[in-house]
MMTF fields as JSON, N, C-alpha, C and O atoms, coordinates in Angstrom:
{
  "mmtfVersion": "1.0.0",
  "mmtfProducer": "UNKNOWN",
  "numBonds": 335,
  "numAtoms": 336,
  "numGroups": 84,
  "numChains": 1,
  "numModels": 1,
  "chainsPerModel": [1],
  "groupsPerChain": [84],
  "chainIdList": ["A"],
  "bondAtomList": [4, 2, 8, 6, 12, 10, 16, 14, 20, 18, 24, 22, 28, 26, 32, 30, 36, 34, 40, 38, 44, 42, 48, 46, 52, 50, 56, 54, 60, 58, 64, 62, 68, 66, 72, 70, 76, 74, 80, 78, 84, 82, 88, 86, 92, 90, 96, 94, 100, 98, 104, 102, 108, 106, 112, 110, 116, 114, 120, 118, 124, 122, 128, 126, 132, 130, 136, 134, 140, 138, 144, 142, 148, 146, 152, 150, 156, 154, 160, 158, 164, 162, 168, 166, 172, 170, 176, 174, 180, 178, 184, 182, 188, 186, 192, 190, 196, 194, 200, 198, 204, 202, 208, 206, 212, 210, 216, 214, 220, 218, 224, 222, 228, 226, 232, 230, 236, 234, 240, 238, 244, 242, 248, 246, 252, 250, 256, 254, 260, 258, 264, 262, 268, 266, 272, 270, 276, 274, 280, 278, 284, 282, 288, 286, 292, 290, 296, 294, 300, 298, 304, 302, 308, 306, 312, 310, 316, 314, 320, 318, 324, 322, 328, 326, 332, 330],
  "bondOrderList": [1, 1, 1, 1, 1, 1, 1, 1, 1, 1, 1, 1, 1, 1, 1, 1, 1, 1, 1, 1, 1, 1, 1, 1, 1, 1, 1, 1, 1, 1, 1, 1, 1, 1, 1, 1, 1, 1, 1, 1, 1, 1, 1, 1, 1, 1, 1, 1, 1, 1, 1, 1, 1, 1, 1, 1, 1, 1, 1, 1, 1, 1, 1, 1, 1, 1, 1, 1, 1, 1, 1, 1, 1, 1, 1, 1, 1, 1, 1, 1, 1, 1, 1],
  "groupList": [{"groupName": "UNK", "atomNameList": ["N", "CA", "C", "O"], "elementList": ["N", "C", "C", "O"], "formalChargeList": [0, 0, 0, 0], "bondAtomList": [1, 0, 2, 1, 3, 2], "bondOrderList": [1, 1, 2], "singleLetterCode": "X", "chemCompType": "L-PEPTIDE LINKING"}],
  "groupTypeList": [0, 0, 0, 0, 0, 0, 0, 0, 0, 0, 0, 0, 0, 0, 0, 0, 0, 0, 0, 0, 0, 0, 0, 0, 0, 0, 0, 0, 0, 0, 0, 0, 0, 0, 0, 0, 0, 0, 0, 0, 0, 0, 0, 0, 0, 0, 0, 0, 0, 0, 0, 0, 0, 0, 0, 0, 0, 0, 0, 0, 0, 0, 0, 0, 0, 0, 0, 0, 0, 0, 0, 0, 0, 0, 0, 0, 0, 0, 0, 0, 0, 0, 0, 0],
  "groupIdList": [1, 2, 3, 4, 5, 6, 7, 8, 9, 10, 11, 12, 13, 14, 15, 16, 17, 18, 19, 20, 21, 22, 23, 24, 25, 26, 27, 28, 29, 30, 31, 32, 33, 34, 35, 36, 37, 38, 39, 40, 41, 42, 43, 44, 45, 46, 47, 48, 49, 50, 51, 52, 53, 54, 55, 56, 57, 58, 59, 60, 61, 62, 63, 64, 65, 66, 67, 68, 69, 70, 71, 72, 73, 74, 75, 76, 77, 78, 79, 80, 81, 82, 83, 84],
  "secStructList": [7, 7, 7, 1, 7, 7, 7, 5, 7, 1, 1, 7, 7, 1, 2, 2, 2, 2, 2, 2, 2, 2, 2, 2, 6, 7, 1, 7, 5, 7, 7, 7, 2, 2, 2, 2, 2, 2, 2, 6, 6, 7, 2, 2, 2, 2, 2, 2, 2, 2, 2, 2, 2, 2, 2, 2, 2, 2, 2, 2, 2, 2, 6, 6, 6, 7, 1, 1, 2, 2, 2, 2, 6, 6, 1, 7, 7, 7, 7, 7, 6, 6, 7, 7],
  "xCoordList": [97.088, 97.626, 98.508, 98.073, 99.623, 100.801, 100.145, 99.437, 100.547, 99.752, 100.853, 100.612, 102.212, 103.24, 103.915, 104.493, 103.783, 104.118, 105.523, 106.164, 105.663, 106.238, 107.311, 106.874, 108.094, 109.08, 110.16, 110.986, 109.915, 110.975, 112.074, 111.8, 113.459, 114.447, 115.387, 115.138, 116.516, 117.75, 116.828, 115.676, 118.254, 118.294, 116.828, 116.37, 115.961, 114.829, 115.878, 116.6, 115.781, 116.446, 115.139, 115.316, 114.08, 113.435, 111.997, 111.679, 110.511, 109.477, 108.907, 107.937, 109.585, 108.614, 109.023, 108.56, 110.625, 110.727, 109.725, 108.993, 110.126, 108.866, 107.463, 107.026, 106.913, 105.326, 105.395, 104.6, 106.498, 106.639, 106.705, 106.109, 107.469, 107.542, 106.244, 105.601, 105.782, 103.596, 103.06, 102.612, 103.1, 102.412, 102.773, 102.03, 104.209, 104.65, 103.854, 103.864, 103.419, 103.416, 103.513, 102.902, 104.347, 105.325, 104.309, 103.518, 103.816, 103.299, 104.474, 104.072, 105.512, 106.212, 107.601, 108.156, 108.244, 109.386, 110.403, 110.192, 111.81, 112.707, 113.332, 113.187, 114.037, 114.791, 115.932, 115.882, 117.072, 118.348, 119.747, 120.321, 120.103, 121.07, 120.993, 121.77, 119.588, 119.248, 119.192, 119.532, 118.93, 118.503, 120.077, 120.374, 120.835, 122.134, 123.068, 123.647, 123.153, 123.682, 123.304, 124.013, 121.529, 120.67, 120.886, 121.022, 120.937, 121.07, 122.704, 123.061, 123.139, 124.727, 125.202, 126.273, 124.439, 124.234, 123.082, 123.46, 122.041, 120.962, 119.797, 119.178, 119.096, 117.735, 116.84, 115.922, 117.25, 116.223, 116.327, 115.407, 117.781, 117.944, 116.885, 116.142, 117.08, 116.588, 114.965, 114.258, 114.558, 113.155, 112.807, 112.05, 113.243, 113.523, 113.846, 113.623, 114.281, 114.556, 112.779, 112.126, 112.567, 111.528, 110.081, 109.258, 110.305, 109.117, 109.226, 108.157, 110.124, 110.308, 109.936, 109.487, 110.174, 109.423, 108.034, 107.37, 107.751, 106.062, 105.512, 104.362, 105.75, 105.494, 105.674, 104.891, 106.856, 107.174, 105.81, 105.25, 105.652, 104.657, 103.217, 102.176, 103.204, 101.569, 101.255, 100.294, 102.691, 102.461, 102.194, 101.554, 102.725, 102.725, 101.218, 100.46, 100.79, 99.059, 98.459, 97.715, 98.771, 97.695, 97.826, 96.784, 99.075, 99.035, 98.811, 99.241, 98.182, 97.536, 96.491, 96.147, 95.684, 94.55, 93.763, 92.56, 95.292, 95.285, 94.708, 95.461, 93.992, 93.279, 94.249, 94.229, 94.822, 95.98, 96.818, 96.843, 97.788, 98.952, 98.174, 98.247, 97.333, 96.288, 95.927, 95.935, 95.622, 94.853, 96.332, 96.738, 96.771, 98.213, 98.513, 98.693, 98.605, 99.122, 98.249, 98.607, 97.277, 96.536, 96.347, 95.31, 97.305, 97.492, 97.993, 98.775, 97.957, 98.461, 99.28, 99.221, 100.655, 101.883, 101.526, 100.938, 101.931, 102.358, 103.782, 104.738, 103.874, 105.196, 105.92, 104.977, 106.505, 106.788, 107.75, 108.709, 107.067, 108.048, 109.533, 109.745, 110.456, 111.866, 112.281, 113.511, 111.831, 112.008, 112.441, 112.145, 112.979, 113.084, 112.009, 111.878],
  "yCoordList": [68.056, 69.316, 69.906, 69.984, 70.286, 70.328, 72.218, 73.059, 72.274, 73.769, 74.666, 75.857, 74.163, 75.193, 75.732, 74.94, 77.195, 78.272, 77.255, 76.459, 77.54, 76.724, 77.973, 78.024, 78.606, 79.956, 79.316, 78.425, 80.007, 79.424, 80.879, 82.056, 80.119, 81.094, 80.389, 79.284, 81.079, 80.81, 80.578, 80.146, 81.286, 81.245, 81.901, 81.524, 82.689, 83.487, 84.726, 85.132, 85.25, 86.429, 87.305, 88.517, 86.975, 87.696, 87.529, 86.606, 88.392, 88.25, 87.037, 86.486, 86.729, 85.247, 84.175, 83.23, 84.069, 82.946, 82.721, 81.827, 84.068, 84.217, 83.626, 82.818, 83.824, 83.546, 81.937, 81.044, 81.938, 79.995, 79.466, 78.403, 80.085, 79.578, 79.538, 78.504, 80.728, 80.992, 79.613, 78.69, 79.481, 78.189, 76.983, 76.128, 76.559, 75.547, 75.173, 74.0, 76.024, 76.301, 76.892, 76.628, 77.857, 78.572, 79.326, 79.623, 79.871, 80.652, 82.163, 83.264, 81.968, 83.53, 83.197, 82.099, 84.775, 84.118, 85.408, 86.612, 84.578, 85.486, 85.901, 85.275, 86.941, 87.284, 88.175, 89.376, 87.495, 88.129, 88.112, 89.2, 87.561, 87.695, 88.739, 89.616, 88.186, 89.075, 90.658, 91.428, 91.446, 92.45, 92.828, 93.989, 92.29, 92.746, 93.785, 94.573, 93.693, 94.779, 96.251, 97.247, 96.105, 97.309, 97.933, 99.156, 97.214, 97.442, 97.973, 98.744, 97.683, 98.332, 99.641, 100.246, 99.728, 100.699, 102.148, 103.221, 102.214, 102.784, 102.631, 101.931, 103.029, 103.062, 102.989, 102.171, 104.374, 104.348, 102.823, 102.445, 102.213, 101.231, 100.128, 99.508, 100.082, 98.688, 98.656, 97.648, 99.978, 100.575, 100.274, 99.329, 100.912, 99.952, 98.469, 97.912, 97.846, 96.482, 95.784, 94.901, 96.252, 96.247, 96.412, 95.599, 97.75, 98.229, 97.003, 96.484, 96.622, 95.936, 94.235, 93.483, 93.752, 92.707, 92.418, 91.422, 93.564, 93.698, 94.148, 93.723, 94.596, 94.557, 92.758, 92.238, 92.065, 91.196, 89.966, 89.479, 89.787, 89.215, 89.941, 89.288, 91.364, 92.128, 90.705, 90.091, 90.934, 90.543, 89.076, 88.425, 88.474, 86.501, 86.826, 86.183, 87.295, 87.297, 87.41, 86.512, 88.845, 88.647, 87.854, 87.58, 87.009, 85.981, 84.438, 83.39, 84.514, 83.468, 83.427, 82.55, 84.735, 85.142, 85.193, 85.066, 85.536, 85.514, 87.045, 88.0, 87.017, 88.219, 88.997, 90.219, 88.347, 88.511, 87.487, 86.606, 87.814, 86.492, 85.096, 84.058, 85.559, 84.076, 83.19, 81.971, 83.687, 83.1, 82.644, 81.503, 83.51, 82.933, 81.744, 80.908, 81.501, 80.06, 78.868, 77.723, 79.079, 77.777, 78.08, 77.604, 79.057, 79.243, 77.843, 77.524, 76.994, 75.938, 76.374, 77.197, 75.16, 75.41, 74.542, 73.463, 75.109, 74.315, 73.978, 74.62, 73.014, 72.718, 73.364, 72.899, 73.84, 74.519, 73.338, 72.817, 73.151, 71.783, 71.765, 72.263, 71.544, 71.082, 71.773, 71.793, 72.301, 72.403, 71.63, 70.437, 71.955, 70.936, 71.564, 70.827],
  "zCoordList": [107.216, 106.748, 107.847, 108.996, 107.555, 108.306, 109.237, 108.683, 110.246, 110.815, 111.059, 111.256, 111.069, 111.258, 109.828, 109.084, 109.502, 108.259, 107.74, 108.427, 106.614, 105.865, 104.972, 103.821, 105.076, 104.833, 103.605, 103.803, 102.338, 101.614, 101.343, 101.107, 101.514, 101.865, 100.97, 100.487, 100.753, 99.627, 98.882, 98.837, 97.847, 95.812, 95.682, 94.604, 96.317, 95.651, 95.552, 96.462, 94.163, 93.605, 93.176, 93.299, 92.778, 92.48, 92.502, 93.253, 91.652, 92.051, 91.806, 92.327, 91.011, 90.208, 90.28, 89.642, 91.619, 92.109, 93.416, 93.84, 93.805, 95.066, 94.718, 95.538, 93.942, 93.295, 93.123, 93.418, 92.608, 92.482, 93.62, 93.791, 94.732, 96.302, 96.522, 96.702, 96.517, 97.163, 96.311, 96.991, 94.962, 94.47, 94.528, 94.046, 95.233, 95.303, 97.336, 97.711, 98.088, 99.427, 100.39, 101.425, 100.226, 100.959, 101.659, 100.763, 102.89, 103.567, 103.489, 103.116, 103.799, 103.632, 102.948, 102.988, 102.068, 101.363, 101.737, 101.593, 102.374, 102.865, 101.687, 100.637, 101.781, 100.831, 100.979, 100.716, 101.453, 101.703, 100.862, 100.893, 100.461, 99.747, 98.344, 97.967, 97.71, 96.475, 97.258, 96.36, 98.469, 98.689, 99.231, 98.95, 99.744, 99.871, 99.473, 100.222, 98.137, 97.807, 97.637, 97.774, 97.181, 97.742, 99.073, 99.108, 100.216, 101.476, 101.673, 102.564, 101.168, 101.283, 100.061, 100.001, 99.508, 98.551, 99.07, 98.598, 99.782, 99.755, 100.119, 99.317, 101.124, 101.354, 100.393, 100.329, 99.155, 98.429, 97.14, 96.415, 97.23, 96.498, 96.788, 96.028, 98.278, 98.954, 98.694, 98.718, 98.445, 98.45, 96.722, 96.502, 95.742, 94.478, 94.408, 93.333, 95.287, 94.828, 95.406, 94.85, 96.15, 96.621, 95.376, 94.954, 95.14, 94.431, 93.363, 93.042, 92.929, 91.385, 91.828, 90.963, 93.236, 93.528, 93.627, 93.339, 94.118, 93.902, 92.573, 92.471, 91.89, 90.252, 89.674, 88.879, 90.285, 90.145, 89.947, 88.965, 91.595, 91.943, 91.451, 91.533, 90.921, 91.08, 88.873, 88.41, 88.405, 86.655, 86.897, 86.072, 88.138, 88.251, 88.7, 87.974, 89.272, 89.57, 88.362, 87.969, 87.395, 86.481, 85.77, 85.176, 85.368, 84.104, 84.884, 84.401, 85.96, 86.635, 87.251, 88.043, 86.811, 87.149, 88.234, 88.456, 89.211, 90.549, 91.541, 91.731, 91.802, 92.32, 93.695, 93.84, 94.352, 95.454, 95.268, 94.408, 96.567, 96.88, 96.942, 96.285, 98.107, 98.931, 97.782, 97.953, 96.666, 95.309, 94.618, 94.398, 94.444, 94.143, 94.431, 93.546, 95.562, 96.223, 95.779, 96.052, 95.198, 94.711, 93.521, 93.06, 92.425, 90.637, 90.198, 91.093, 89.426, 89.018, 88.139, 87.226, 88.887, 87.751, 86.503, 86.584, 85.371, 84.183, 83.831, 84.264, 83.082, 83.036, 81.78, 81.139, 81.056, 79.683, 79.378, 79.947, 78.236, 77.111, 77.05, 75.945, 77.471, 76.663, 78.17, 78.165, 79.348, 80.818, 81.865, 81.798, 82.681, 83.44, 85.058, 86.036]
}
């Protein structure tokens, strides 16, 4: 088992790519480009883009019956039919 954090960065736009990063591995998930324009717009924007990621990730917990993140990371993916 590998001991150095494992950070997934680019193309996460939002909460429930993040949640897929946590269940695919990911120990922490950057997120810059998606927060960009918040940040050049507004504090209180960046603070909304924010709040709406954690709603994001709080709905990928309950429909994986994930009690936190930590539990999160070991939710099993399913695959949805005609998906890639």
């Amino acid at each position: 088992m590998p001991t150095m954090p494992l950070i997934a960065s680019g193309g996460i736009t939002n909460g429930i790519d993040a949640a897929k990063a946590l269940c695919l591995g990911a120990d922490l998930v950057g997120q810059a480009a998606a927060a960009l324009h918040s940040a050049t717009t507004s504090l209180d924007a960046v603070i909304d883009h924010f709040q709406i990621i954690i709603e994001q990730l709080r709905v990928a917990c309950f429909c994986t019956g994930s009690a936190d993140l930590i539990a999160l990371r070991h939710a099993v993916l399913l695959r949805v039919a005609g998906q890639a």
